[in-house]
N, C-alpha and C positions, 0 to 999 in steps of 0.2 A: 576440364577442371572437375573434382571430386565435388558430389553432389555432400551439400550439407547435413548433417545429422540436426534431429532436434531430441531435445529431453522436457518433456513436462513433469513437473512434481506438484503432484498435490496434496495437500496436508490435511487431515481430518480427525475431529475430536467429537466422536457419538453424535454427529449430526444425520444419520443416515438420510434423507431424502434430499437434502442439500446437496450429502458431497454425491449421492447418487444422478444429481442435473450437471454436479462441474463435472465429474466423467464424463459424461456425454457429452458436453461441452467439446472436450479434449479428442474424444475419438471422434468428432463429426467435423474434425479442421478437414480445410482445403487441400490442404499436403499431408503428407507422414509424418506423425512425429513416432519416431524412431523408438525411443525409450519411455516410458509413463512408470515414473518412481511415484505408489501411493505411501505416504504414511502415515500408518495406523498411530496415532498417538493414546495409547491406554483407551481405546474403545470399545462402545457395549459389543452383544455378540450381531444386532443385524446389520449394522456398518462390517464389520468383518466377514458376516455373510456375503454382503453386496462385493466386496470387493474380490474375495474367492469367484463366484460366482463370474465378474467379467473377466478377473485374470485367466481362467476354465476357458478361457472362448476367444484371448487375446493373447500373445505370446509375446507380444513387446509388454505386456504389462510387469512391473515387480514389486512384490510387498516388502517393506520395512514395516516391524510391530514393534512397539515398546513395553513394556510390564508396567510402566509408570508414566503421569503424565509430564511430558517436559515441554519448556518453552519453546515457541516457534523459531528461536534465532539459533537452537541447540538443532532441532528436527530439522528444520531444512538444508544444514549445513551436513547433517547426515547425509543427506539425499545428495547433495551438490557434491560431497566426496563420491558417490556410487555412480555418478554419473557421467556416459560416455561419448552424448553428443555434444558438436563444435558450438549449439547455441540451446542455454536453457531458460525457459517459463517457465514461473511457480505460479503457483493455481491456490487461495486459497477454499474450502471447503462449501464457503455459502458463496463464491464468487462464479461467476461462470463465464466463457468467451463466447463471443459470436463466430460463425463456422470461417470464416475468413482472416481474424485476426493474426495467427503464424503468417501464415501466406504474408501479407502484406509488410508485418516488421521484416521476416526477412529480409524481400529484396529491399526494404529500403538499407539495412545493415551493409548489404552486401554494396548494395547502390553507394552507399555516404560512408562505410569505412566506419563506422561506429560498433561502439562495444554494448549502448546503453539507448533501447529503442521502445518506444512508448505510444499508446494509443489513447482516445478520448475515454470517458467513462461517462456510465448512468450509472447516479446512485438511486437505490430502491428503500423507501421505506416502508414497510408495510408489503404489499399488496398491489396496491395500487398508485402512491405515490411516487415520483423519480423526478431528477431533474439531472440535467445532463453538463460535463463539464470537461470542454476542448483544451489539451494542452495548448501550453505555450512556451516553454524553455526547452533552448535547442540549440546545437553547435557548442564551443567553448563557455560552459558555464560555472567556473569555480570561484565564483565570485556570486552568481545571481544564483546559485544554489543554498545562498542563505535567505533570498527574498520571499522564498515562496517553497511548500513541500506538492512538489510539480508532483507528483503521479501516489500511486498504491503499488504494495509487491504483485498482484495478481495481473496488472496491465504490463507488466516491463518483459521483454523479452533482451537476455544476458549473453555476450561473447563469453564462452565457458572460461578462457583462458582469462580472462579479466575480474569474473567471480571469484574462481577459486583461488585467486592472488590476495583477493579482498576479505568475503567469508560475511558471514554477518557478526556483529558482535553480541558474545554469547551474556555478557555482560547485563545486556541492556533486557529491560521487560516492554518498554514501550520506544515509540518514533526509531524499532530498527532499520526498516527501508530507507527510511528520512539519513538517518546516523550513515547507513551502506551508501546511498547516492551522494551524500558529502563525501565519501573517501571517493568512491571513483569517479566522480569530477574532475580530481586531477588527474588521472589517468587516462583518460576519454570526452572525446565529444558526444553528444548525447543528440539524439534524434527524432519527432515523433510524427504517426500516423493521425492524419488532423479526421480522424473518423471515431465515431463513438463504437469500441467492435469490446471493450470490458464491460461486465456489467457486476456490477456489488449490490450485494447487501448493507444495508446501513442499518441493522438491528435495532429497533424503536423499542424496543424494550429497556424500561432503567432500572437501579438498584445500583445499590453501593459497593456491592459486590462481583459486578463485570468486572473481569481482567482491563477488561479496554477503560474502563470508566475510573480506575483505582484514580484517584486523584495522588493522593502522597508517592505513589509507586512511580505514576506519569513525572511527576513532581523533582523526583529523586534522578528517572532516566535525564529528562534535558538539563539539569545541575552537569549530573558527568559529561553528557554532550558538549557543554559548554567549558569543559577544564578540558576534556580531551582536543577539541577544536581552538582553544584559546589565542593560539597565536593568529589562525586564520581569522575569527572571529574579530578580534582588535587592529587587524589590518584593515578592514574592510572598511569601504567609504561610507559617509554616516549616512547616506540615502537607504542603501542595502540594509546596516545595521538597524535603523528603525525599521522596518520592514519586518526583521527577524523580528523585532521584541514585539509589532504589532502580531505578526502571524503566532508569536507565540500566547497573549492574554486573548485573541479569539480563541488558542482552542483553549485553554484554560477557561473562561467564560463558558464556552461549548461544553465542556464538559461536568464543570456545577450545574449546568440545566440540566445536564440526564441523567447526573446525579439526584434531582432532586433534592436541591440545596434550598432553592428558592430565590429568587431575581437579585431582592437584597444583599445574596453572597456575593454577587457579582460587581456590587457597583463601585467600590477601587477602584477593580479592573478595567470598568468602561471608562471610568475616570482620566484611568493613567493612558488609555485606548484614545481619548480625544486629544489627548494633551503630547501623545509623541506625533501621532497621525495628522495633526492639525486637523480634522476632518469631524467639522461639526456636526455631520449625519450619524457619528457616533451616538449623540446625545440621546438618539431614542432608545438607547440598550437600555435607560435608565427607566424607562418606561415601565410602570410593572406588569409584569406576563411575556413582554416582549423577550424573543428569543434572538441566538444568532440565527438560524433557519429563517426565523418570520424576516428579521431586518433585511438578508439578501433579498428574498422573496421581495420586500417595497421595494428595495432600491431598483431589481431589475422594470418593476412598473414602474417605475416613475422614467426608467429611460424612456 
């Protein structure tokens, strides 16, 4: 049997010291990966240094540059066309892998026949903060892929044929991984490595002004998520559905706190949060200063 290819792409916007760890990351896996599509999205010149620099020294590496900056669901689908191995991992720039993670999705791909293979995560905040978070959705899930947004782009490793069927949608500014893993749910069983081998950034920095943080922008993606999925959305059994409207006011909530809105913006939402959940532990959102971060944080002491 022909030995499998892989394609990493990683995606970088003037973070140079970041995306110079997720390289490393990438070149220090346990197997070959075959292809390492970086792209330069409108970056300063010492990002562009770095990546000249290890291309000079790696012959599997290739650069894609842009002249402008464009969104991640535009760039990466760049990359996922230029690419020619049978399984690829996106990387993003402040994310990095542990030296074993390829290795291990593979054979499970190979082992379970899946298109759609996922590892644990630590998220990092700061420096010194992390807490770590073991999947759990796996086998036939186009149904429990509205209960829960099971993984991040940087921990999934894709059957290519199965990506470039799909694509991400260019549409979207936010939840496009989330948007991607709803459409290939029905095309796929989905599988994951019960090991923490991704590691993220979770940028403790706020301002109203993060791409990630836009409220009305986030606001506006799951609106279309929800006319685009409609039909799926309305089938589903109402256990599932509240699940979706609960995971959707945490991150909403989660997100007026890094926004810097202030607790009180949020209390609707924890409002409407106890009232589909039935789940009176809600009640402390209401708390002032209380965040989502701190509430999981009690709940796991009190297990």
């Amino acid at each position: 049997m022909r030995e499998k290819k892989i394609t990493a792409i990683i995606t970088t916007h003037s973070r140079p010291e970041l995306f110079k760890r997720a390289l490393i990351s990438v070149l220090e896996q346990t197997i070959t990966i075959n292809q390492i599509i970086i792209v330069l999205n409108n970056v300063d010149p010492e990002t562009l240094n770095i990546a000249n620099v290890y291309k000079s020294k790696n012959n599997n590496i290739e650069i894609i540059q842009t002249d402008q900056y464009l969104s991640g669901a535009i760039i990466r689908n760049m990359a996922i066309k230029n690419s020619t191995g049978d399984y690829i991992a996106l990387l993003d720039d402040d994310d990095y892998w542990l030296s074993t993670k390829i290795e291990k999705e593979l054979l499970l791909a190979e082992q379970k026949n899946v298109g759609v293979i996922y590892t644990g995560l630590r998220r990092l905040t700061g420096s010194t903060t992390h807490s770590d978070v073991l999947p759990t959705l796996q086998g036939e899930v186009s149904e429990k892929i509205f209960s829960e947004i099971p993984t991040v782009t940087s921990a999934i490793l894709f059957e290519k044929s199965i990506l470039k069927q799909e694509l991400f949608d260019e549409k979207l500014t936010h939840w496009q991984e989330y948007e991607l893993l709803i459409r290939l749910s029905k095309v796929t069983n989905f599988a994951f490595v019960p090991e923490i081998l991704t590691v993220i950034q979770d940028d403790n920095k706020t301002g109203k002004d993060r791409m990630t943080l836009q409220l009305d922008k986030w606001e506006s993606a799951v609106s279309y998520i929800r006319t685009k999925h409609a039909e799926r959305l309305e089938s589903l059994p109402i256990s599932i559905s509240k699940k979706f409207e609960i995971q959707y006011l945490k991150d909403r909530i989660s997100r007026k706190e890094q926004q810097e809105f202030g607790w009180w913006k949020s209390f609707s939402d924890a409002i409407q949060l106890v009232k589909i959940s039935k789940n009176k532990n809600y009640i402390l959102l209401l708390v002032p200063g209380m965040t989502i971060t701190r509430f999981v944080h009690i709940k796991r002491v009190l297990k």
